[in-house]
N, C-alpha and C positions, 0 to 999 in steps of 0.2 A: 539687180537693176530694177529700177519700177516700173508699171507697167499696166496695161487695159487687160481685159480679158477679149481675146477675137482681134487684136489693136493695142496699141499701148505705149506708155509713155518711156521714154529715157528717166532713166534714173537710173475687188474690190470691195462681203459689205459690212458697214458694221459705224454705229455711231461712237465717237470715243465719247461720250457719258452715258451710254447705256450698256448692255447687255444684250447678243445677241438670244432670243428668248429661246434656241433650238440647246442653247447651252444650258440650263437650266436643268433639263431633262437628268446631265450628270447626275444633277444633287440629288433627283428625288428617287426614293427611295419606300418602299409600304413594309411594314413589320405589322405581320398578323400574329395576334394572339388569341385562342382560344380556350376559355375553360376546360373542367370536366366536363361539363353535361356536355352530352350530343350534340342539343337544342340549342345552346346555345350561340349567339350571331357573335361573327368574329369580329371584332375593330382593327380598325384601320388608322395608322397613324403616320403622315407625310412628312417628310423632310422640312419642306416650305412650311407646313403647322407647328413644326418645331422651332423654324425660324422668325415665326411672325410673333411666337410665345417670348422668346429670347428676343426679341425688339422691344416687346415692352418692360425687360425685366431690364434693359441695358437703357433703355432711354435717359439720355439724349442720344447715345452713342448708337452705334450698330452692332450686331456679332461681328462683323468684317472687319470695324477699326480697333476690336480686339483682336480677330486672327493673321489679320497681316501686321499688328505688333511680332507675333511669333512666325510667321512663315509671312512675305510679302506679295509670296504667286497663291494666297488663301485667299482670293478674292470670286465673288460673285455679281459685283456689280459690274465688273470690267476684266476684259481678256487682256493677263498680264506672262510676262515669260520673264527670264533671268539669259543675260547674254554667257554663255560657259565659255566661250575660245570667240579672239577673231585672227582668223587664219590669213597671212596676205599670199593672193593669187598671180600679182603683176604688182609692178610699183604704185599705179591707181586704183585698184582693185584689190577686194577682201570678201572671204567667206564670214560669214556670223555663222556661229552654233548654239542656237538658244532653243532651252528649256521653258517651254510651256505650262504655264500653272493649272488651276481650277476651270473648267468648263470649255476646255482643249481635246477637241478628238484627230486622228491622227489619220484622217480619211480624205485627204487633198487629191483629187486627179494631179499626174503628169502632164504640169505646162503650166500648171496655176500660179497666183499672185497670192500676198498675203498685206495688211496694212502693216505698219507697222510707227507707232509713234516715239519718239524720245524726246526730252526735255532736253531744250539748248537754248542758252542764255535765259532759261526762268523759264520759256515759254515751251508748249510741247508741240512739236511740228511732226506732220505726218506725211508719209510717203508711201507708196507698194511697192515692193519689189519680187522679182519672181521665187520662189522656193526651189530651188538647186538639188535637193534631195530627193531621194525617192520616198514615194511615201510608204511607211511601216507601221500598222496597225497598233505595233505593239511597240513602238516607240516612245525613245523618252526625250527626244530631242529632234528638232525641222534645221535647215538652215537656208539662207540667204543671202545670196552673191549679188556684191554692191561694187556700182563703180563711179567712184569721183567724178562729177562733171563738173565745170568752171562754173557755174552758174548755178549750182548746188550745193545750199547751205547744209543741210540734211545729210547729202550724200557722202560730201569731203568729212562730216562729223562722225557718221559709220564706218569709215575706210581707216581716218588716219586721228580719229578722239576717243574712238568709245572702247571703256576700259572692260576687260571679264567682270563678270557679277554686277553690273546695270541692268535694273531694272527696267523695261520698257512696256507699254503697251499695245495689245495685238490686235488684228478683226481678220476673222474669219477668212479662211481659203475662198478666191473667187476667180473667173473666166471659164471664156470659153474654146480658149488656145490649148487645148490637151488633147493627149494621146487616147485613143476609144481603146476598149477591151471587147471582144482583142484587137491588136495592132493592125496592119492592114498588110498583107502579104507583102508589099512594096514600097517604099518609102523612100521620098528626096526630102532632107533637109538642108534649105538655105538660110545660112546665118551670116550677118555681120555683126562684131566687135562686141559689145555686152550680148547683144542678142543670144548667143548660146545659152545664156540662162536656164530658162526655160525648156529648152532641147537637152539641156544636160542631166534635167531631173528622167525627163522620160529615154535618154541612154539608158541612165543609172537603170532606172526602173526594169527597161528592157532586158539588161545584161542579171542581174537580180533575180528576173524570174525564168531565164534562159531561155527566153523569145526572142532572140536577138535576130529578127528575118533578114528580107533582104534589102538592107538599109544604106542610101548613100547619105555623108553629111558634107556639104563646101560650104568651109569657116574662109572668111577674109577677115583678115588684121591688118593693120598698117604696119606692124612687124611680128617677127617670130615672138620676140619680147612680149608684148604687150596680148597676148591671142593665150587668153584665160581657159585655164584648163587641160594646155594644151599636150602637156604628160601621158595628162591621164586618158584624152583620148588618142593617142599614139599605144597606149598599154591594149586600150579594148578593142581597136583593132589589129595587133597581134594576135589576142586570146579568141576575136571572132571573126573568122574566115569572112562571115555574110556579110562582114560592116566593111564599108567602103570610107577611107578619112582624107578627103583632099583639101588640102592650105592652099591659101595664096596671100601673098605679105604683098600689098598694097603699094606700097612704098615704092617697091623694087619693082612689081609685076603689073603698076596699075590697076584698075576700075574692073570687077568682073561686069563683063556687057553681054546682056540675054541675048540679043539681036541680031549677030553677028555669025552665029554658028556655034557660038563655044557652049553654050548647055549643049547642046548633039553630041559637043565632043568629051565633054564631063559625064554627061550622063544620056547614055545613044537611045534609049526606054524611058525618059523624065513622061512624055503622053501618059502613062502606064502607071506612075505613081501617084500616090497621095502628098503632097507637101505639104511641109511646114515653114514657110518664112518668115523669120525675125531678124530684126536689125535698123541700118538706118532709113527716116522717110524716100528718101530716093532711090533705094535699092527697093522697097518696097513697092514702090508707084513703078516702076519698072517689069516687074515680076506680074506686078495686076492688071498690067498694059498686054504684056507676055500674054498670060493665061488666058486671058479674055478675048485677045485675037485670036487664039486656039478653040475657042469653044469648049475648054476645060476649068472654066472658072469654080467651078464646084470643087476640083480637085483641090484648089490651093485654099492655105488657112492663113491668115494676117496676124501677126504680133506687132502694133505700134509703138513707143517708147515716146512718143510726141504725137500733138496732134498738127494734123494736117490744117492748117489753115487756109481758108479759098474766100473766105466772106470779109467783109469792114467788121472793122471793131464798131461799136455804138458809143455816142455821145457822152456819155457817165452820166451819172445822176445820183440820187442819194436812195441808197437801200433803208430799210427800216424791217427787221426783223420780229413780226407783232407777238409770239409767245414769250419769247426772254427781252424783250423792251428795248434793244440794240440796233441802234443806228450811227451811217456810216456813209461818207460822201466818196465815190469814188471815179476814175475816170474810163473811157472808153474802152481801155485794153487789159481792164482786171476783171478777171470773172467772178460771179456772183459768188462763187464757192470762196474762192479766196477771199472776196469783200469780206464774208462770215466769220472766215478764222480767222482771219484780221480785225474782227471786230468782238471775237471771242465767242460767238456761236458757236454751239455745237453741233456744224455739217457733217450730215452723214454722207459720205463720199466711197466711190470704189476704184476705179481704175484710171480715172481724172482725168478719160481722152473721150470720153461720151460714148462707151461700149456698154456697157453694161449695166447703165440707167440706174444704179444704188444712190445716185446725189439727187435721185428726183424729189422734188419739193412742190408745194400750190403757191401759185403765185397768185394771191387775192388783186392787187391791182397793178396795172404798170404796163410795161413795153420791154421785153430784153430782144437780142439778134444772137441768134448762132454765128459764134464765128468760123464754124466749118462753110456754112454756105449764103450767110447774108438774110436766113430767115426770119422774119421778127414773130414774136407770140405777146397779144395784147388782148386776148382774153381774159374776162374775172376769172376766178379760181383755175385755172390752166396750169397743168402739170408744166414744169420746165424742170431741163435738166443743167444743174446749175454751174457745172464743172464746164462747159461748152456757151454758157452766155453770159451777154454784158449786159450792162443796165442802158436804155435810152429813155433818161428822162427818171422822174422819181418810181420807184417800186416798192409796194407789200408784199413780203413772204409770209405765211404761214408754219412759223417755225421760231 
């Protein structure tokens, strides 16, 4: 499912036409040679020296549009992976099991997000979704639990189109929705419907390194059917005394309601723990209502899937994108990010509920509003974060 880091969307950093530059580090490489004499100074020769010698022996071309002829996860301008399996979870829902190419490390906290792009209908649309895995240093393979939503071109295309051996493109593990090291002696996690995602990598992770403390998890589903995952956590808490696993199917059982008594009665010590909740906007705003009438707001952690909307959309107006020359008329209720990828830009974007500030951009001239709260930014060169505003009135990015 996709998602913010801290917050997040239903369904962050990394540009899809560049290269995150910490992945680089992969490639390079020093081979010292030294003579006989003593005396002599050893040379150094880099990777990158290697690469830039081979640029000009291949020009016009690159090394890479020779190496991804022969391997197509051989890439260094862009983090690419190969889909191995898509496993179905539920009839809307599917695991991805993709294999990561070149300048992929396999050090994602428990709870993170990942982008992740595919090509549909020509064009390549990007989304985040949480990483379902636990993370394995020595791993050759991450995966990613997706679930159909009506109004998700992307998502219904990962669940019920996208074949084994699809190539896609990646960016980089991002939020800040994860499990600490170590764990926290106590632990409530509330989740609803996709939302276990993210809580399922740091299960995994937990049961893995056999720190499984004293953990409760309440999943609600609208039924037993559709409540992802739900096997296998029926399995881990047989195998772990400390995990506590209580259901409630919607349908049949109604609304969990904080307010009423029934956390006391699910869980009689919640004061006492650390939480983690994800799921839908109103289960969410409930929980943070909860907490904060408690004076334990610190204890709880937010996983959005949507953003919350409190503010007006703004007027529209025409973007103009001044580095790549692209301009694009749009209306009040499409944010500047999407205007971008709408217009072929290449926005760099992360969690796409405005947690995690990776789509921040300078906005040389103009007016946008936050649609979270109605605020407008009409400063020259003024950071905005582009995933969360709309255009009032004409706007210059820098980008």
């Amino acid at each position: 499912m996709p998602r913010a880091g801290g917050s997040r969307t239903s369904g962050c950093v990394y540009t899809p036409q560049g290269v995150d530059e910490s992945s680089t580090h992969l490639f390079t490489e020093r081979v010292t040679s030294a003579t006989s004499s003593p005396t002599a100074k050893q040379s150094r020769l880099s990777w990158e020296g290697v690469r830039r010698a081979a640029d000009k022996l291949t020009t016009p071309l690159l090394p890479d549009d020779y190496l991804t002829l022969i391997n197509p996860l051989w890439s260094s301008r862009e983090l690419r992976g190969r889909v191995e399996e898509v496993i179905p979870e539920t009839d809307d829902a599917a695991t991805l099991i993709i294999r990561p190419g070149w300048g992929w490390h396999y050090q994602h906290r428990p709870g993170q997000f990942v982008g992740i792009g595919v090509q549909v209908g020509g064009k390549f649309q990007w989304r985040s979704y949480s990483v379902s895995s636990a993370p394995v240093k020595s791993g050759r393979t991450l995966s990613i639990t997706v679930r159909a939503m009506p109004e998700g071109k992307l998502s219904e295309h990962l669940v019920k189109g996208l074949t084994p051996g699809t190539i896609v493109r990646l960016a980089t593990p991002n939020g800040d929705f994860v499990l600490p090291d170590p764990p926290p002696p106590k632990t409530l996690f509330l989740v609803g419907g996709s939302g276990i995602t993210p809580v399922m990598s740091m299960l995994r992770t937990l049961d893995r390194r056999n720190s499984m403390g004293d953990v409760v998890l309440h999943y609600s589903s609208t039924t037993p059917e559709r409540m992802i995952f739900r096997a296998e956590l029926q399995e881990l808490h047989e195998k772990h005394p400390t995990f506590t696993f209580r259901e409630r199917h919607t349908d049949a059982d109604g609304i969990f309601a904080l307010d009423n008594g029934t956390l006391g009665e699910l869980c009689p010590d919640w004061r006492e723990r650390e939480v983690w909740a994800c799921g839908p906007g109103p289960m969410l705003d409930a929980a943070e209502g909860h907490w904060e009438a408690a004076g334990l707001e610190d204890q709880l952690h937010l996983e959005r899937f949507s953003l919350a909307l409190k503010g007006d959309g703004g007027e529209g107006g025409s973007l103009s994108f001044q580095n790549s020359g692209k301009q694009i008329d749009v209306d009040g209720a499409t944010t500047v990010l999407e205007a971008g990828e709408q217009a072929g830009v290449g926005m760099p974007f992360g969690c796409r509920v405005g947690i995690c500030h990776t789509c921040t951009v300078t906005m040389i001239s103009g007016t946008v509003r936050d649609l979270r709260n109605g605020a407008e930014f009409d400063q020259p060169n003024e950071q905005v974060q582009t995933c969360v505003t709309v255009p009032v009135g004409p706007c210059v990015l820098n980008i």
